[in-house]
TORKOL-4160 file (C-alpha; in steps of 0.2 Angstrom, whole numbers, padded with zeros to 4 digits, m for minus):
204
<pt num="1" X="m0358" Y="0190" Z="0082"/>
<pt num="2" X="m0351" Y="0179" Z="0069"/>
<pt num="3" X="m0361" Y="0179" Z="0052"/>
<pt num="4" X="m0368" Y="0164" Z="0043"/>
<pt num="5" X="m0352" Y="0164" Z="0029"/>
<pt num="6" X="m0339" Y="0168" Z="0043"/>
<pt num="7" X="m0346" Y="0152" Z="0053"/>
<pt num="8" X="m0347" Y="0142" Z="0035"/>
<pt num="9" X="m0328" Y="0145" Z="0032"/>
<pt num="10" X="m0322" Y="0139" Z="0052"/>
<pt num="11" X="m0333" Y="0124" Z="0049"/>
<pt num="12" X="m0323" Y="0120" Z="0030"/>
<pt num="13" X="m0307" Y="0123" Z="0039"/>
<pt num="14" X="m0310" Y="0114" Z="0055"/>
<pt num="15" X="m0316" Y="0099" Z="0044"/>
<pt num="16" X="m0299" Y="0099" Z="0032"/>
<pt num="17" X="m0290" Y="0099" Z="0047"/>
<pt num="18" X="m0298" Y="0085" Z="0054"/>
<pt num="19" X="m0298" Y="0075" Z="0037"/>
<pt num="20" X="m0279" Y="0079" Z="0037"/>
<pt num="21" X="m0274" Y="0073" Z="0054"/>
<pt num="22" X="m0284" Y="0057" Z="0050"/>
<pt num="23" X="m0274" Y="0053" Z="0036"/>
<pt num="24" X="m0259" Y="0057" Z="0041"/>
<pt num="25" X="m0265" Y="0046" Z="0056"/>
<pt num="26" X="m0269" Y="0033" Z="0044"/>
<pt num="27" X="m0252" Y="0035" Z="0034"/>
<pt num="28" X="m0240" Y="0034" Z="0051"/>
<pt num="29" X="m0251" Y="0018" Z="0055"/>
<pt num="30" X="m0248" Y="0011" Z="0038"/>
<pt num="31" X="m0227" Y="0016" Z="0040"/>
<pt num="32" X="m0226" Y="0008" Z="0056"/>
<pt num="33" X="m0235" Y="m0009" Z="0048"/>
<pt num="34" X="m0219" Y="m0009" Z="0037"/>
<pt num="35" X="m0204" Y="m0005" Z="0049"/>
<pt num="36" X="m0201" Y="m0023" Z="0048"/>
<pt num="37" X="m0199" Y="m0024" Z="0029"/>
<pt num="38" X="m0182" Y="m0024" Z="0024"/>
<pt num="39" X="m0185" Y="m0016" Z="0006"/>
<pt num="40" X="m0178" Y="m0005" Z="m0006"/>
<pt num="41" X="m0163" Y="m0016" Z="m0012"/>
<pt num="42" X="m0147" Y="m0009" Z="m0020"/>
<pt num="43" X="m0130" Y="m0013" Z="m0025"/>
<pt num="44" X="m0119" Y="m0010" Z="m0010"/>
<pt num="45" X="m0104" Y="0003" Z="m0017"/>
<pt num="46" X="m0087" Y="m0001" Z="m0008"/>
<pt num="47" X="m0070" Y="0009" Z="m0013"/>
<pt num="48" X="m0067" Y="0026" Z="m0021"/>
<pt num="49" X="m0074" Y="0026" Z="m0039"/>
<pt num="50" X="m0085" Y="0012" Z="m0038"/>
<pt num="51" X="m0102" Y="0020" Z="m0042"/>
<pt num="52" X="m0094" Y="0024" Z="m0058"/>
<pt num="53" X="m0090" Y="0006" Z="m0064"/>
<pt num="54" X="m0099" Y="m0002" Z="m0078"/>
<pt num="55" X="m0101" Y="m0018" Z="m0077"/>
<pt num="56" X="m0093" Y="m0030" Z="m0091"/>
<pt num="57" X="m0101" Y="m0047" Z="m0089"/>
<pt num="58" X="m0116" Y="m0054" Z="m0081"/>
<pt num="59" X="m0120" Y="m0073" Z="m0074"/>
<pt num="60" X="m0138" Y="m0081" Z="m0075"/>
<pt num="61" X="m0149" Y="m0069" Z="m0065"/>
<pt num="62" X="m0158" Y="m0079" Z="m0048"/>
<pt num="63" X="m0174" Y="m0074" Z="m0042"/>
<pt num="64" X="m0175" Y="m0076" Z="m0023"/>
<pt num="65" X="m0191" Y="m0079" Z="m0016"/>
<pt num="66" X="m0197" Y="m0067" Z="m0002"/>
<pt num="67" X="m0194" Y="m0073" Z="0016"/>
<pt num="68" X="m0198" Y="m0073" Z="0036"/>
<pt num="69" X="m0182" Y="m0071" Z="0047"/>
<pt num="70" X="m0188" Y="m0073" Z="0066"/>
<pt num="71" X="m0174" Y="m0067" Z="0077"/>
<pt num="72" X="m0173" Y="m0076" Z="0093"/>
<pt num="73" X="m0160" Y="m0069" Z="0107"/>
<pt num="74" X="m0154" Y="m0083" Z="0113"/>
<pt num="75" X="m0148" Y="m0076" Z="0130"/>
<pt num="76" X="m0166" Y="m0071" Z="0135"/>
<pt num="77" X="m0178" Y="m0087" Z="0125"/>
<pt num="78" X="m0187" Y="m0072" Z="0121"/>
<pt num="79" X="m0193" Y="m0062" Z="0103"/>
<pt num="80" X="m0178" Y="m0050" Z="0096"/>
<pt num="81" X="m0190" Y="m0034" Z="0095"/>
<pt num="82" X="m0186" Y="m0019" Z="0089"/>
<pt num="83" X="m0166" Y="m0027" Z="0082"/>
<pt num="84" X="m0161" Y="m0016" Z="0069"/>
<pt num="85" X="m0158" Y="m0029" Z="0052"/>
<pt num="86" X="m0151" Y="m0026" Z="0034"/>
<pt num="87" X="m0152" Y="m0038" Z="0020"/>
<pt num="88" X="m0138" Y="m0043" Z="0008"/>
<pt num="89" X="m0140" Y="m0050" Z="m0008"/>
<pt num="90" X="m0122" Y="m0057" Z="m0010"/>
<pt num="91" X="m0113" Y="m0063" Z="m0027"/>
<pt num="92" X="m0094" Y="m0066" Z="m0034"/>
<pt num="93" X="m0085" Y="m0061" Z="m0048"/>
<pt num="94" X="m0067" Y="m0063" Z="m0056"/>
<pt num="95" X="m0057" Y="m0045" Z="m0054"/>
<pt num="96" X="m0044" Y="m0041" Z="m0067"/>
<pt num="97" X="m0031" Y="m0035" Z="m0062"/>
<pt num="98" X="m0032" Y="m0036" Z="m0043"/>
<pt num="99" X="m0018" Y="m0030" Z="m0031"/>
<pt num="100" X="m0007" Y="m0037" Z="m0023"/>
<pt num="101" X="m0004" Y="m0042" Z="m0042"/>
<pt num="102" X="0011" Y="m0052" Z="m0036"/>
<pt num="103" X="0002" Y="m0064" Z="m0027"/>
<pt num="104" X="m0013" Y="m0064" Z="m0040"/>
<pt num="105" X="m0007" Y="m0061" Z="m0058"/>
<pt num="106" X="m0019" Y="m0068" Z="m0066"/>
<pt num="107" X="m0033" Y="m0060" Z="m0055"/>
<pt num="108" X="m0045" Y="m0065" Z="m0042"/>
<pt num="109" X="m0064" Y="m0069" Z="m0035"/>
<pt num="110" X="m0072" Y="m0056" Z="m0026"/>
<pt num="111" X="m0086" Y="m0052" Z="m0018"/>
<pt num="112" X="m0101" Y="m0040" Z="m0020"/>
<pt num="113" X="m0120" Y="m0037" Z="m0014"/>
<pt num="114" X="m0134" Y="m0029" Z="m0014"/>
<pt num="115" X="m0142" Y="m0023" Z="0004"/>
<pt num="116" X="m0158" Y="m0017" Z="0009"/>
<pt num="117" X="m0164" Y="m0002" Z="0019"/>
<pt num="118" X="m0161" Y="m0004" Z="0037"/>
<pt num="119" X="m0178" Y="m0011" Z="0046"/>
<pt num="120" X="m0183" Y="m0014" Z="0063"/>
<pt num="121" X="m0190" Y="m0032" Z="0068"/>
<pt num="122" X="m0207" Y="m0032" Z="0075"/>
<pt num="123" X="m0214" Y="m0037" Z="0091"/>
<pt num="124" X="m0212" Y="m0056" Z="0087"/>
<pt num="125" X="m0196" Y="m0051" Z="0081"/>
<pt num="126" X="m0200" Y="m0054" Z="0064"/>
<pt num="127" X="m0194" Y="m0046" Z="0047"/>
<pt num="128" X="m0200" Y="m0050" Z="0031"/>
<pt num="129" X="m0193" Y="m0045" Z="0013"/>
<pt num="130" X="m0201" Y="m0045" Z="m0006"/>
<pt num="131" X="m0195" Y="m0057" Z="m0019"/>
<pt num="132" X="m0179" Y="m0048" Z="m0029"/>
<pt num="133" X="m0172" Y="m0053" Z="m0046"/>
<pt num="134" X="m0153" Y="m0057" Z="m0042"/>
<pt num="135" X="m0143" Y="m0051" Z="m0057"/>
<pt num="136" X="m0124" Y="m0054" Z="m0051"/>
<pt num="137" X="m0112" Y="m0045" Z="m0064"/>
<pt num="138" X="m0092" Y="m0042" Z="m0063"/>
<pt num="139" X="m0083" Y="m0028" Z="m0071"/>
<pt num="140" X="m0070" Y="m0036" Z="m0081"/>
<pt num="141" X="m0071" Y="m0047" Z="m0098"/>
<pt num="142" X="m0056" Y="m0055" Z="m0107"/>
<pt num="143" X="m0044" Y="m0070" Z="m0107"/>
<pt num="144" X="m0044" Y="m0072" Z="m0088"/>
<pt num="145" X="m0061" Y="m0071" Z="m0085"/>
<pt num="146" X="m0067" Y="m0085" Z="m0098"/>
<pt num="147" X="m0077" Y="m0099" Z="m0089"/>
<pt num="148" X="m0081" Y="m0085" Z="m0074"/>
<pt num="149" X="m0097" Y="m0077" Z="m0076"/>
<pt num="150" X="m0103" Y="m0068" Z="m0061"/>
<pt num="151" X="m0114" Y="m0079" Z="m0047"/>
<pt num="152" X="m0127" Y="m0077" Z="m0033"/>
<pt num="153" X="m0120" Y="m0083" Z="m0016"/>
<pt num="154" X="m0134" Y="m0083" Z="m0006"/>
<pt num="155" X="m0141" Y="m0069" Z="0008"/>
<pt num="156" X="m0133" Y="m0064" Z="0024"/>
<pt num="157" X="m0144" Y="m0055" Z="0038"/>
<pt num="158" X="m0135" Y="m0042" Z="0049"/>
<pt num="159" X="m0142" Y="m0038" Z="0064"/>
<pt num="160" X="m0141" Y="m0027" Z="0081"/>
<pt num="161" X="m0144" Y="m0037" Z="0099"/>
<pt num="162" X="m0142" Y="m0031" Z="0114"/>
<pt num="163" X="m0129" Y="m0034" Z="0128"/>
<pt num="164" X="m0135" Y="m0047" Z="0143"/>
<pt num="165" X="m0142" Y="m0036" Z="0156"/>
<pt num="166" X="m0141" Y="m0018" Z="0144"/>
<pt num="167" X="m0153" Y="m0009" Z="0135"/>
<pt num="168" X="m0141" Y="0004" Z="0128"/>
<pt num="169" X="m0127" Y="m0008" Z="0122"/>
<pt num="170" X="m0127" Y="m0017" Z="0107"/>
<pt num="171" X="m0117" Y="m0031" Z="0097"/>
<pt num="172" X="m0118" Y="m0031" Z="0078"/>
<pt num="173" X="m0118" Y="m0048" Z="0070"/>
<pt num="174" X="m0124" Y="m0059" Z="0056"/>
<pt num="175" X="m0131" Y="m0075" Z="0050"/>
<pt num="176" X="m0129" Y="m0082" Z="0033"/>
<pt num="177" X="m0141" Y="m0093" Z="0022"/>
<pt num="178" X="m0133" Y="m0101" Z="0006"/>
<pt num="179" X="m0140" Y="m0103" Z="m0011"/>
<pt num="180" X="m0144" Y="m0122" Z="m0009"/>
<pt num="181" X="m0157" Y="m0116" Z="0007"/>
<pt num="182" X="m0166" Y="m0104" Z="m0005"/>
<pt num="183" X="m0167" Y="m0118" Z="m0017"/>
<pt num="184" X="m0173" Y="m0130" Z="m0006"/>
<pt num="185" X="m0186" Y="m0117" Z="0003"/>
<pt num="186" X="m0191" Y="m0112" Z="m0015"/>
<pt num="187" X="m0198" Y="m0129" Z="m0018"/>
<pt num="188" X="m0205" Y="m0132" Z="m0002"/>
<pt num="189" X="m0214" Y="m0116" Z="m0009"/>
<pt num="190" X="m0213" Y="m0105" Z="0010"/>
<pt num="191" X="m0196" Y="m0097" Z="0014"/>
<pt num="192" X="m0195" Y="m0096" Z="0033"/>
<pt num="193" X="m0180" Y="m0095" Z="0044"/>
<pt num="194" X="m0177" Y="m0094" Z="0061"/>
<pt num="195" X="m0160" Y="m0086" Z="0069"/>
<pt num="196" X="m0153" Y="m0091" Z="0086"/>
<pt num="197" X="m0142" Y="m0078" Z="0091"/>
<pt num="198" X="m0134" Y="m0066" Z="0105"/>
<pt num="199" X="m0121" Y="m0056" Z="0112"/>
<pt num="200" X="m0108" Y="m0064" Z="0120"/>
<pt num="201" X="m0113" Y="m0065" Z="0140"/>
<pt num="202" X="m0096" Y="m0058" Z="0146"/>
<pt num="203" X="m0100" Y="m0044" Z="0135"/>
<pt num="204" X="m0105" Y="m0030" Z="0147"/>
């Protein structure tokens, strides 16, 4: 028969393991609150060598507000749910020298961004993000570049639908807003969007 400290020590375990699969209860509730939070923003690294560069030249920084997208599928009227989304932050700025250097001696606007960690639209087919300060930079300073700082674009929102009829197929595409519809959603003080979209129907 079991002693008095024997029993003591089940009834410590017993209770941390109870306490622990609460929490971790608790903390798998609170993850899956936030699948729809595309978060965790960085500069998106294109071409060998890239990660090594240091930028040269920045333009005014721009704060964009955080938003609501709600994806609509446009073949069904129906709630996107569960649409795999990224974020990207987008900005230009002037690259010298930039090849073909024939065709652009003097160098050339290009494009960067920043994304977001993949998230996973809710049941509404909402995703949300958090505001991010926008610092758009370029990696080149000298003759060609003066009167070219670096500058926001606007966002573009990538997303996954699926294929009339298919669970298991899917259609990547994206939707763009400019700088001038954050501007004019920032003063209207609520940044809300709603995107009509879908896989072509003779997709299959």
């Amino acid at each position: 028969m079991p002693n008095m400290k024997t029993l003591l020590h089940v009834a410590i375990v017993t209770g941390l393991l109870v306490l622990c699969t609460s929490r971790a209860h608790e903390i798998a509730l609170a993850q899956t609150d936030k699948d729809n939070r595309c978060v965790n923003t960085e500069i998106t690294c294109v071409g060998e060598g890239c990660n090594k560069r240091i930028p040269a030249v920045f333009g005014k920084t721009y704060l964009v507000p955080k938003f609501k997208i709600t994806l609509i599928d446009k073949n069904t009227n129906k709630p996107a749910a569960g649409a795999r989304v990224l974020v990207h932050y987008g900005f230009k700025y002037f690259e010298y020298p930039y090849e073909p250097s024939d065709e652009y001696p003097f160098g050339a606007w290009i494009e960067g961004k920043y994304s977001t960690d993949p998230c996973l639209s809710n049941e509404d087919g909402v995703i949300e993000t958090d505001q991010f300060k926008m610092e758009p930079h370029g990696y080149y300073k000298g003759v060609y570049s003066r009167g070219k700082k670096p500058e926001f674009t606007g966002i573009s929102v990538t997303y996954e639908l699926p294929y009339v009829g298919s669970t298991t197929k899917h259609c990547t595409t994206s939707t763009d807003f400019s700088r001038s519809d954050l501007d004019k959603c920032r003063r209207n003080g609520v940044c809300e969007f709603t995107i009509r979209d879908g896989c072509p129907q003779d997709w299959r």
